[in-house]
DSSP file (Angstrom, degrees, kcal/mol; ACC not computed):
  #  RESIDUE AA STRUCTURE BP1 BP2  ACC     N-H-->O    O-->H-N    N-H-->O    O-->H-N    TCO  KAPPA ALPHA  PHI   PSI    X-CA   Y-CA   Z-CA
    1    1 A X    >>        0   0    0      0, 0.0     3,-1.1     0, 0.0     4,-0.6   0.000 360.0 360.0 360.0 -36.6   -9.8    6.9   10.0
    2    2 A X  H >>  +     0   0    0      1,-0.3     3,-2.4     2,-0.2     4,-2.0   0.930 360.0  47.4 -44.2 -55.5   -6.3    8.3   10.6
    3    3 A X  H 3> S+     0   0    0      1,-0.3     4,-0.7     2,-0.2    -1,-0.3   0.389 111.5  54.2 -79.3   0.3   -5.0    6.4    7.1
    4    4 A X  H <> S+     0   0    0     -3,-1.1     4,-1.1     2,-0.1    -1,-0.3   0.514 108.5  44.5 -71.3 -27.0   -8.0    7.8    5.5
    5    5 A X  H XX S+     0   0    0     -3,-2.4     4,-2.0    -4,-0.6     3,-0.8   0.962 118.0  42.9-108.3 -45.5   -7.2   11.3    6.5
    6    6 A X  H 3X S+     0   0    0     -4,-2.0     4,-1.5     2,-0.2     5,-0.2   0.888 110.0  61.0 -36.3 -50.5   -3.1   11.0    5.5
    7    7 A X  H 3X S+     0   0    0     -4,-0.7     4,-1.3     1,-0.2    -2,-0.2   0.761 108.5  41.4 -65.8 -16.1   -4.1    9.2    2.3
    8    8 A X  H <X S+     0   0    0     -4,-1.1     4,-0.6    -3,-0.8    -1,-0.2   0.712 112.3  51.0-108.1  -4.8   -6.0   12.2    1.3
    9    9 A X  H >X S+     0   0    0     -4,-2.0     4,-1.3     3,-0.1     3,-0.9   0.973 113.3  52.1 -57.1 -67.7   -3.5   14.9    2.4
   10   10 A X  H 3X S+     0   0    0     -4,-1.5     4,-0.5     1,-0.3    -2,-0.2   0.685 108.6  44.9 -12.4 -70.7   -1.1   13.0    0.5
   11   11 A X  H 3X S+     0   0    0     -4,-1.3     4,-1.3     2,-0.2    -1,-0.3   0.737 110.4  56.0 -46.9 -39.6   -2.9   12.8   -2.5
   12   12 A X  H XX S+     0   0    0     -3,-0.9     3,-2.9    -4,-0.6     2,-1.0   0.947 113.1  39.8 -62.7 -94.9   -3.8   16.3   -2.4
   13   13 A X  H 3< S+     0   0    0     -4,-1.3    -2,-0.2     1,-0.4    -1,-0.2   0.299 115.9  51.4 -99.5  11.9   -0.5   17.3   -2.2
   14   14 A X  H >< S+     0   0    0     -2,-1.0     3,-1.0    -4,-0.5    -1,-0.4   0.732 114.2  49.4 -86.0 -46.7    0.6   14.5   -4.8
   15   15 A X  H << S+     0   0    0     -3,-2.9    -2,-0.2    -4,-1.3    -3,-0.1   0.692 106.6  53.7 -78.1 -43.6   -2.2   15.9   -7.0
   16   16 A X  T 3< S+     0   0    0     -4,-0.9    -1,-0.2     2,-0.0    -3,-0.1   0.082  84.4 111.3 -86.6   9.6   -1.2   19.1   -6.7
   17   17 A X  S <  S-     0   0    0     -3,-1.0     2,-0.2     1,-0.1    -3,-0.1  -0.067  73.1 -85.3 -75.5-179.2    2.9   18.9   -7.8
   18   18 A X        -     0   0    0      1,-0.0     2,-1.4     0, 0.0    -1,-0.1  -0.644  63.7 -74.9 -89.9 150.8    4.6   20.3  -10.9
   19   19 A X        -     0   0    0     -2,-0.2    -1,-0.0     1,-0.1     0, 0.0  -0.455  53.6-124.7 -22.2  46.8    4.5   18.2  -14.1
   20   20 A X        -     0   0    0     -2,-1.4     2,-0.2     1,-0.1    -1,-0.1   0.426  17.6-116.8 -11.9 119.0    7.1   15.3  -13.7
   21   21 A X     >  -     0   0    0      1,-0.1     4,-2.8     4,-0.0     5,-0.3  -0.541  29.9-121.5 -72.5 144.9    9.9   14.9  -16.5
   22   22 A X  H  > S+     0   0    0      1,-0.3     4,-3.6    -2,-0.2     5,-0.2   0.859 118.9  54.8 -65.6 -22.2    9.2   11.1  -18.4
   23   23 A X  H  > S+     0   0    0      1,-0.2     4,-2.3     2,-0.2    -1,-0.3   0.981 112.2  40.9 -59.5 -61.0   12.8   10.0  -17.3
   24   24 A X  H  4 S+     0   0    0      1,-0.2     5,-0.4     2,-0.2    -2,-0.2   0.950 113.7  58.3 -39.8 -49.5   11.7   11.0  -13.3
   25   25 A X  H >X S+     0   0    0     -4,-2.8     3,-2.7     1,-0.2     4,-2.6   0.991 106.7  49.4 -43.4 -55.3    8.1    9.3  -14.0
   26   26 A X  H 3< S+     0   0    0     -4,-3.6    -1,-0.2     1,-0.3    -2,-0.2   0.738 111.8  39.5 -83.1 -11.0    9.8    6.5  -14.7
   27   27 A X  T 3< S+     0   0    0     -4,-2.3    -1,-0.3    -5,-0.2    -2,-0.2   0.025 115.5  57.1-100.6  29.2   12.1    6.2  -11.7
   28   28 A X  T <> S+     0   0    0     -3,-2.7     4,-1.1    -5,-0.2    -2,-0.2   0.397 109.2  43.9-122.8 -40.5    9.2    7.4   -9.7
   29   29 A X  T  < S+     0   0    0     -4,-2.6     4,-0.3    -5,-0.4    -2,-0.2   0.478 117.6  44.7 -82.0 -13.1    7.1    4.2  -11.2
   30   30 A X  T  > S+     0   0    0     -5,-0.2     4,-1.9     3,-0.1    -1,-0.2   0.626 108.6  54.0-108.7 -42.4    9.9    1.7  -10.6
   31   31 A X  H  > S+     0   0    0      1,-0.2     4,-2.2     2,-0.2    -2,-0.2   0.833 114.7  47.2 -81.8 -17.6   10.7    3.1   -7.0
   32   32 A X  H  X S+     0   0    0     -4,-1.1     4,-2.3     2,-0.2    -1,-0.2   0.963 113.1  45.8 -70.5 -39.1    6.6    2.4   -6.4
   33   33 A X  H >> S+     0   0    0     -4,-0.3     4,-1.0     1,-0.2     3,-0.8   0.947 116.5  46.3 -64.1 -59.6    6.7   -1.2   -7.9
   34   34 A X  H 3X S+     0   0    0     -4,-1.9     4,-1.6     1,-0.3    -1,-0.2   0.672 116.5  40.0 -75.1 -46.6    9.7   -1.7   -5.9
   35   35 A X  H 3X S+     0   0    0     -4,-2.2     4,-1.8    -5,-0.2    -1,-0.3   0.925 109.7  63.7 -72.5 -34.4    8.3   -0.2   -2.3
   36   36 A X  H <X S+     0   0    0     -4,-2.3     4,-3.0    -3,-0.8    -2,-0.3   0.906 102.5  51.3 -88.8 -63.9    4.9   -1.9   -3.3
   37   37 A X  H  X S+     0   0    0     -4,-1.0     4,-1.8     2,-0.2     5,-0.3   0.870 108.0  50.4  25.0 -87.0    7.1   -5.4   -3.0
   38   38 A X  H >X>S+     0   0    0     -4,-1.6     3,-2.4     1,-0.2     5,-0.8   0.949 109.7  43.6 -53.2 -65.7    8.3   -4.6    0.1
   39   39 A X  H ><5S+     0   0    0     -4,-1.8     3,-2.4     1,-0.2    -1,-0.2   0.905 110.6  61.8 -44.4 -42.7    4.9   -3.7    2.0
   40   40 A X  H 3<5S+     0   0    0     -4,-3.0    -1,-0.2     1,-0.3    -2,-0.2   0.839 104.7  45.7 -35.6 -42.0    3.6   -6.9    0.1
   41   41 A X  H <<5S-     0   0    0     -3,-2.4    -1,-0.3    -4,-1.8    -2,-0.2   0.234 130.0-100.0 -92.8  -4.9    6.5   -9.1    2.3
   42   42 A X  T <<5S+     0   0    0     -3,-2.4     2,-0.3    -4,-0.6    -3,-0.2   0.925  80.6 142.6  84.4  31.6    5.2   -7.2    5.4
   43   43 A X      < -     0   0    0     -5,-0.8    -1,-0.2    -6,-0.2     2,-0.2  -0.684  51.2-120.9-115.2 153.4    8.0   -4.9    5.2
   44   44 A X        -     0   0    0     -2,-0.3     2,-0.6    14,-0.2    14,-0.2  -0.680  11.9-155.1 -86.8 162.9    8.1   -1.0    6.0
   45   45 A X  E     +A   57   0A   0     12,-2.4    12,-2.0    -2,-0.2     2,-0.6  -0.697  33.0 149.8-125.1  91.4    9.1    1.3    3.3
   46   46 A X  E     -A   56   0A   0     -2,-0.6    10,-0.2    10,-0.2     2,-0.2  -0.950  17.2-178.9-129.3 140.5   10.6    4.6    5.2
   47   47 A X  E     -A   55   0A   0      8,-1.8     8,-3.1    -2,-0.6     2,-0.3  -0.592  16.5-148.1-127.2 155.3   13.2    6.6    3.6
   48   48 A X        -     0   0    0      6,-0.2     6,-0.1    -2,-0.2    -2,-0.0  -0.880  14.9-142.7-155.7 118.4   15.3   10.1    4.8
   49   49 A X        -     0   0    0      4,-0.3    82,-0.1    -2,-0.3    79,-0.0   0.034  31.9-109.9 -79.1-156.3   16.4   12.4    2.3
   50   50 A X  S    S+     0   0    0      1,-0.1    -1,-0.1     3,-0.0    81,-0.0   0.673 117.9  34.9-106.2  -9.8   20.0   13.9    3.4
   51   51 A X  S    S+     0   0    0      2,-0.1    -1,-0.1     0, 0.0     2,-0.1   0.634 117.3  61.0-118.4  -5.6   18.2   17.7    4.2
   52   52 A X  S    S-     0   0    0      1,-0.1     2,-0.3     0, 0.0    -4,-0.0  -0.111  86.8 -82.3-114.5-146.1   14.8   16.4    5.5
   53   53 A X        -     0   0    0      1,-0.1    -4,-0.3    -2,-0.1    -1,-0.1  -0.768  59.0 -82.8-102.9 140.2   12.8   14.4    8.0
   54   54 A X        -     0   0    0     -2,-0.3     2,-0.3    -6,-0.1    -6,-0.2  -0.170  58.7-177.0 -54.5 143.1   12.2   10.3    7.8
   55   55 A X  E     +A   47   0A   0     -8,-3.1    -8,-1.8     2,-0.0     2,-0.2  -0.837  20.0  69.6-121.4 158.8    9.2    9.4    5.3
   56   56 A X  E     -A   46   0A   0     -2,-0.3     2,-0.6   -10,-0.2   -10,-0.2  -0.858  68.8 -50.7 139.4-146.4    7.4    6.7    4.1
   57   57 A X  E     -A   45   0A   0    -12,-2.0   -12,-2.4    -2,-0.2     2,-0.1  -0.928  35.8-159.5-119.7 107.4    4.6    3.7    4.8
   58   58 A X     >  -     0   0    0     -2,-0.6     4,-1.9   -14,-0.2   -14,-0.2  -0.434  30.3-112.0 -79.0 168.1    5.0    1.6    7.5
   59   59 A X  T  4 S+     0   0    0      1,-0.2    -1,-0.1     2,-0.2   -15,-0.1   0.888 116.9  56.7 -66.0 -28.8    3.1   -1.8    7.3
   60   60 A X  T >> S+     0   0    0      2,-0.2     4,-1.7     1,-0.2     3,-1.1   0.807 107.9  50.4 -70.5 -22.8    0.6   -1.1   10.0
   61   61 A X  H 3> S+     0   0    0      1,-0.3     4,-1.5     2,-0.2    -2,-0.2   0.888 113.2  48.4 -82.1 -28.6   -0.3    2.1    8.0
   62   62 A X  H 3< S+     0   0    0     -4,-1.9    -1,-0.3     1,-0.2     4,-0.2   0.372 114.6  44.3 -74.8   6.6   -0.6   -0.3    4.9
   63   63 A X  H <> S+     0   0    0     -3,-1.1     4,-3.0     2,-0.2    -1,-0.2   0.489 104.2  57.8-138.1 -36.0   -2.7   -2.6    6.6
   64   64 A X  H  X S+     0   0    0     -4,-1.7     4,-2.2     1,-0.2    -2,-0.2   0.821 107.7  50.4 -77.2 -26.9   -4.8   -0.4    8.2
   65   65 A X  H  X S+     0   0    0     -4,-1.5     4,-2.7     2,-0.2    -1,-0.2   0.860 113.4  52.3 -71.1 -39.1   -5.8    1.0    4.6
   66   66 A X  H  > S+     0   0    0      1,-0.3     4,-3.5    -4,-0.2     5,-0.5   0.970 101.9  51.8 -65.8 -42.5   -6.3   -2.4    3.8
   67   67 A X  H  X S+     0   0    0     -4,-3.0     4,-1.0     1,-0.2    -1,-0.3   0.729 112.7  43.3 -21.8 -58.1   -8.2   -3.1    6.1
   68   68 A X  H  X S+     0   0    0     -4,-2.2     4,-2.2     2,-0.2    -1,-0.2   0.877 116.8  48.1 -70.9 -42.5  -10.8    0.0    5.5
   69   69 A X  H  X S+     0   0    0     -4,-2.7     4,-2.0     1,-0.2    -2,-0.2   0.827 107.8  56.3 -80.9  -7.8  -10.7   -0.6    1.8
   70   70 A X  H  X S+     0   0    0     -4,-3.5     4,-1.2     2,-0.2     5,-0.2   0.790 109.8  54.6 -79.5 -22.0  -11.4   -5.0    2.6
   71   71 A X  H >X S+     0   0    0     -4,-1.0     4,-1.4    -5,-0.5     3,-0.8   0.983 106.7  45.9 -73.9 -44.3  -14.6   -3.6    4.5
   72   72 A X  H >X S+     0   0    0     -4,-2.2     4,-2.4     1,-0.2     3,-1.1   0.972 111.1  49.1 -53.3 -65.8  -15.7   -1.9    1.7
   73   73 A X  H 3X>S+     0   0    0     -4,-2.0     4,-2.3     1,-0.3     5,-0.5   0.650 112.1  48.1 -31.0 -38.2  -15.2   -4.7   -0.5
   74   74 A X  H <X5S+     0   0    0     -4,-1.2     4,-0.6    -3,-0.8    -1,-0.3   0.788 113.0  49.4 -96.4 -24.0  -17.2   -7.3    1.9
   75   75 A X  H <<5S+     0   0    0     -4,-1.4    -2,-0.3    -3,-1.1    -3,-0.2   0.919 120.7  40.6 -88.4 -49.8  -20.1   -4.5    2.2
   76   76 A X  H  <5S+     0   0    0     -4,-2.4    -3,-0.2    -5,-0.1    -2,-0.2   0.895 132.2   3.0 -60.9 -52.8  -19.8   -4.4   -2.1
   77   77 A X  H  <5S+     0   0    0     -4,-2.3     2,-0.6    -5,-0.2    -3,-0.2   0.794  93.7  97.6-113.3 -24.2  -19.3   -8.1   -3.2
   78   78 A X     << +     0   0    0     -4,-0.6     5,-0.1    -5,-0.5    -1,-0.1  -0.632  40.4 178.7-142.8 104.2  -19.4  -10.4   -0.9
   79   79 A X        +     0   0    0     -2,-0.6     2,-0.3     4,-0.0    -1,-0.1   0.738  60.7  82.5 -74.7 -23.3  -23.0  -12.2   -0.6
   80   80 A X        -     0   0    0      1,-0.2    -2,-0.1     2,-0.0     3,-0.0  -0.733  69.2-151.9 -99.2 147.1  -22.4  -14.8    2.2
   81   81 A X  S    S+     0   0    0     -2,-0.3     3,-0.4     1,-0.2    -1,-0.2   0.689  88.0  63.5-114.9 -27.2  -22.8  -13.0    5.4
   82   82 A X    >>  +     0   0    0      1,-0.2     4,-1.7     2,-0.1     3,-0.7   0.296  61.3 119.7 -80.3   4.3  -20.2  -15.5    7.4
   83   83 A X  H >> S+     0   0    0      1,-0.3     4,-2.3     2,-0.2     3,-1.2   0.954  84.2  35.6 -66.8 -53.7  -16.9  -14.6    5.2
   84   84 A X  H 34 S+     0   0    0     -3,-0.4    -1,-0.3     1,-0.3     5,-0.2   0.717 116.2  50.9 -50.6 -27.7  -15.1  -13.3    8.5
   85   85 A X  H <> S+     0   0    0     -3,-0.7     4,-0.9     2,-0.2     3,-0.3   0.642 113.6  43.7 -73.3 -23.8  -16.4  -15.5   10.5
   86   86 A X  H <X S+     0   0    0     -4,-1.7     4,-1.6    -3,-1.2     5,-0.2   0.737 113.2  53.3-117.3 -50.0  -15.3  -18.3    8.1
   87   87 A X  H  < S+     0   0    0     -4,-2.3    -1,-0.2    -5,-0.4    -2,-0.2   0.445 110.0  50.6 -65.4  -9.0  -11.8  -16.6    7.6
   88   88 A X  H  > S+     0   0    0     -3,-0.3     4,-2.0    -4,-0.2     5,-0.3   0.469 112.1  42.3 -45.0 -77.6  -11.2  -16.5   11.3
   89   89 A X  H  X S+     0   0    0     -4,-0.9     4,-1.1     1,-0.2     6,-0.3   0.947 112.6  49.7 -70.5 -26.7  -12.1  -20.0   12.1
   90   90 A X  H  X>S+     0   0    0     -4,-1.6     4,-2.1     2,-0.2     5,-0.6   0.872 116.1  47.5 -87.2 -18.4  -10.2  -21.6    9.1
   91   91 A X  H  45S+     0   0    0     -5,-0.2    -2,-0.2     2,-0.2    -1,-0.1   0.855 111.6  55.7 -63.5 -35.5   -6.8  -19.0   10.6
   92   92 A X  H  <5S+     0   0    0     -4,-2.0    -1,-0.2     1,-0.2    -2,-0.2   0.785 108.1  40.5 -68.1 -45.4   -7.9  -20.6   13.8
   93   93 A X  H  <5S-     0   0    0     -4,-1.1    -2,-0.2    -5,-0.3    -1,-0.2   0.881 114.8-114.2 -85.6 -38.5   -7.5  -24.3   12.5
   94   94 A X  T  <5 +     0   0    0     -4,-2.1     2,-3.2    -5,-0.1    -3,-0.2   0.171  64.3 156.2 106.3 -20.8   -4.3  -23.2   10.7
   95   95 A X     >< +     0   0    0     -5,-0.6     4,-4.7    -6,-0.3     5,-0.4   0.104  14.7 177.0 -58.7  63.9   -6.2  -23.9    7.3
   96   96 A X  H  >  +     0   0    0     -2,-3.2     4,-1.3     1,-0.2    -1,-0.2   0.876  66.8  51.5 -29.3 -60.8   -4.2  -21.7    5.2
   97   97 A X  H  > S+     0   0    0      1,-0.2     4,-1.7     2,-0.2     3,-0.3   0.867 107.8  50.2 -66.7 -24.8   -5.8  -22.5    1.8
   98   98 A X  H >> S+     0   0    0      1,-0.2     4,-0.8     2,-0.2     3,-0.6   0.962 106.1  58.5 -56.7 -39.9   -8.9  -22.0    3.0
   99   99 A X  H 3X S+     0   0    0     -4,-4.7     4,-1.5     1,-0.2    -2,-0.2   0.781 115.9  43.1 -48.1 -32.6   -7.5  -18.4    4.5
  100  100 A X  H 3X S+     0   0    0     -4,-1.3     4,-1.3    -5,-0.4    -1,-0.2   0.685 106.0  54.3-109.0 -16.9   -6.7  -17.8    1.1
  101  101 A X  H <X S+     0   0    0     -4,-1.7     4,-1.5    -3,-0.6    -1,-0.2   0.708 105.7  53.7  -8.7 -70.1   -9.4  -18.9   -0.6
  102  102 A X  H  < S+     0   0    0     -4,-0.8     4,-0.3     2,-0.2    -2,-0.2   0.741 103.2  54.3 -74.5 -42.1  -11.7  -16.9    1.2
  103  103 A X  H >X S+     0   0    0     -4,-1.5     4,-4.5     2,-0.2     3,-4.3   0.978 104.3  63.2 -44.7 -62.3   -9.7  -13.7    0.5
  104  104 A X  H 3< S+     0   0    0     -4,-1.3    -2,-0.2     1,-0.3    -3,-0.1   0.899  98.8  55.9 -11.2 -83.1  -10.2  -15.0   -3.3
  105  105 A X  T 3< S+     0   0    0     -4,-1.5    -1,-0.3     1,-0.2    -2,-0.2   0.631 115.2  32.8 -18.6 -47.7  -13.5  -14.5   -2.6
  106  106 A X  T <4 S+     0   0    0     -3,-4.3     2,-0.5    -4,-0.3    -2,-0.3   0.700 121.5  39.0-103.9 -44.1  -13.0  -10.9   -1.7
  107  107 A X     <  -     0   0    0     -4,-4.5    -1,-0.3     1,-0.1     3,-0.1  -0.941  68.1-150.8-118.3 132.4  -10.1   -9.6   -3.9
  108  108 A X  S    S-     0   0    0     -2,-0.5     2,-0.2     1,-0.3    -1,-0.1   0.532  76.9 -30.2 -88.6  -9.5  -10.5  -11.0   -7.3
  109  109 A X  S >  S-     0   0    0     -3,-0.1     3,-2.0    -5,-0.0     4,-0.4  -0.832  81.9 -71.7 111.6 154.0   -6.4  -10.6   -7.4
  110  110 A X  T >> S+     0   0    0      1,-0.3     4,-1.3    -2,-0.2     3,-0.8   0.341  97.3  87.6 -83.5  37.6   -4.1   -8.7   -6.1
  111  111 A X  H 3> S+     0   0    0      1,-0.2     4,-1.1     2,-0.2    -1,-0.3   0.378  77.5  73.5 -99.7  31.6   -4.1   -5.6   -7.6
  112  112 A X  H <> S+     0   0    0     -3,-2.0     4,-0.9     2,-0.1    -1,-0.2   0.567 105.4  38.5 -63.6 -23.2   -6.4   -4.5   -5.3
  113  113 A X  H <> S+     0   0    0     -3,-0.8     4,-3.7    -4,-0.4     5,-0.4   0.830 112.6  53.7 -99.7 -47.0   -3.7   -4.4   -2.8
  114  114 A X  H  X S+     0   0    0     -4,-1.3     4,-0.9     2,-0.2    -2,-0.1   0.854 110.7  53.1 -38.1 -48.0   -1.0   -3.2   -5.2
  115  115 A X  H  X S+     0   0    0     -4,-1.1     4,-1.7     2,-0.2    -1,-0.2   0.824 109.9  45.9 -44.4 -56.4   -3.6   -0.3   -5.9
  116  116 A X  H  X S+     0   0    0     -4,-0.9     4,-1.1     1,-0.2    -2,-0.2   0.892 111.6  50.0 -78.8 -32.2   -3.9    0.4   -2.3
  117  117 A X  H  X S+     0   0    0     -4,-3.7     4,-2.1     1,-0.2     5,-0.3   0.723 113.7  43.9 -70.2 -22.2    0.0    0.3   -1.7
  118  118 A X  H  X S+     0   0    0     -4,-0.9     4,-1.6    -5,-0.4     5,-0.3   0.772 110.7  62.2 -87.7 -30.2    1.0    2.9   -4.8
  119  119 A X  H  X S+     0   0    0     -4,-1.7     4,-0.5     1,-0.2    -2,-0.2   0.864 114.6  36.4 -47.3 -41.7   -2.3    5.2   -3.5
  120  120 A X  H  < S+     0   0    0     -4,-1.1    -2,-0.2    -5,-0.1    -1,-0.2   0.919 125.1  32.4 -96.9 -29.9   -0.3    5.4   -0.6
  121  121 A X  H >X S+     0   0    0     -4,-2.1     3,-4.0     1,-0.1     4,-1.1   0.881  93.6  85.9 -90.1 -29.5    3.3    5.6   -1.7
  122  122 A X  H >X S+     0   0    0     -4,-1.6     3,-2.9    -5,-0.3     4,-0.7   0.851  87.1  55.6 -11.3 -74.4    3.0    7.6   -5.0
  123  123 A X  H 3< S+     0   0    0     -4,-0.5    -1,-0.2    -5,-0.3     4,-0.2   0.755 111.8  46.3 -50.5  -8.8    3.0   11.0   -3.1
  124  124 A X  H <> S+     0   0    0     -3,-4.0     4,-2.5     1,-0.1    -1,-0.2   0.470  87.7  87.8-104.4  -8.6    6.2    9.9   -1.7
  125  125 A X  H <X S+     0   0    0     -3,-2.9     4,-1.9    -4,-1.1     5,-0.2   0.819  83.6  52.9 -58.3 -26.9    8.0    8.6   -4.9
  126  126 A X  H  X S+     0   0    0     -4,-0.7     4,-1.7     2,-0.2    -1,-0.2   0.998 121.0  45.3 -81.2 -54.1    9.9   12.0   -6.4
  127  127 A X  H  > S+     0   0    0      2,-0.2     4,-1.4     1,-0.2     5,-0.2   0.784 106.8  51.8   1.5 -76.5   10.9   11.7   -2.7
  128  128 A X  H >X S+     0   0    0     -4,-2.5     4,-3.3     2,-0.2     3,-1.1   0.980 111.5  53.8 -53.6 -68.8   11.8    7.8   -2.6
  129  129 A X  H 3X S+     0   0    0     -4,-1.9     4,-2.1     1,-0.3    -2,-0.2   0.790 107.8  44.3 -56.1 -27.5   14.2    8.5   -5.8
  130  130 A X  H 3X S+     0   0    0     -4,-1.7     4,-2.0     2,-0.2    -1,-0.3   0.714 110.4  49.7-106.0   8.3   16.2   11.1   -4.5
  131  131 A X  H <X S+     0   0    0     -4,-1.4     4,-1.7    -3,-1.1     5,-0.3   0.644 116.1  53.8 -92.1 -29.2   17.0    9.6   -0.7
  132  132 A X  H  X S+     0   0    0     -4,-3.3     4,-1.3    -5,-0.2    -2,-0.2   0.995 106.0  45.3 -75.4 -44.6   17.9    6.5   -3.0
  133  133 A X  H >X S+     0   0    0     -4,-2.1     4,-2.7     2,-0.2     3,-1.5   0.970 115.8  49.9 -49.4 -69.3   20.2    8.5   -5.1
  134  134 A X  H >X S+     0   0    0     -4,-2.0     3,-1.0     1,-0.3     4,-0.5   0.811 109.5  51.4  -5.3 -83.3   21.7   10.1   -1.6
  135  135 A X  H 3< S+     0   0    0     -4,-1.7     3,-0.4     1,-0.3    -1,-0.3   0.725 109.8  51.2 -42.4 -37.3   22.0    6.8   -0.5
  136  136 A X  H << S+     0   0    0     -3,-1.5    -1,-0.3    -4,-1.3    -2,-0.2   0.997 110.0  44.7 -54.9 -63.7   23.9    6.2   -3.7
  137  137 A X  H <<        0   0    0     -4,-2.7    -2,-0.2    -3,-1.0    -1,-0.2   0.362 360.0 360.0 -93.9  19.3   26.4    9.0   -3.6
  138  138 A X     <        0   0    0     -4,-0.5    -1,-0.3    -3,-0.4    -2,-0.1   0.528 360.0 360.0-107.3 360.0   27.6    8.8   -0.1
């Protein structure tokens, strides 16, 4: 519930910014693709601009979102009643493809996850760009 209740401050206050110039959009849209990467690999993405306090996503915060938005998803599509149970015991054997399979099953591809990782760093990209530029000029 926590990453529910951050993802909609966040958004709110994402939602609510000044008009982005296209150059900035577009190093804001590269820095997403790029963090979105990282959380994919199980990585954190936290950043500190040189005047503020550390930001950013960790992977448990990414995980936990998925998590809420894969429940949704098994309550929406998913007719066989056993798909956790089934993903659990083939993780249990070690049966990988099957683990992945079964996911199949539930996320038609990944930009369901891609989706949920830009949801969550977007509000932090104008952010992201200028602690990389920092990072740059020291």
């Amino acid at each position: 519930m926590n990453a529910a209740i951050q993802l909609h401050r966040n958004q709110s206050d994402y939602d609510n910014r000044e008009p982005v110039p296209l150059e900035d959009y577009e190093a804001e849209r590269i820095w997403v693709e790029n963090a979105t990467i990282d959380l994919l690999r199980g990585c954190d993405v936290l950043f500190q601009r040189a005047s503020g306090k550390a930001q950013g996503v960790t992977y448990e915060q990414f995980a936990t979102a998925v998590d809420e938005r894969m429940s949704a998803l098994l309550v929406e599509t998913v007719q066989s009643g056993s798909t956790l149970g089934r993903m659990f015991l083939a993780a249990r054997r070690g049966a990988i493809h099957e683990c992945k399979s079964i996911v199949a099953e539930i996320l038609s591809d990944d930009q369901v996850l891609r989706d949920i990782a830009a949801t969550l760093l977007g509000p932090l990209a104008a952010d992201g760009v200028i602690a990389d530029a920092e990072g740059a000029e020291s």
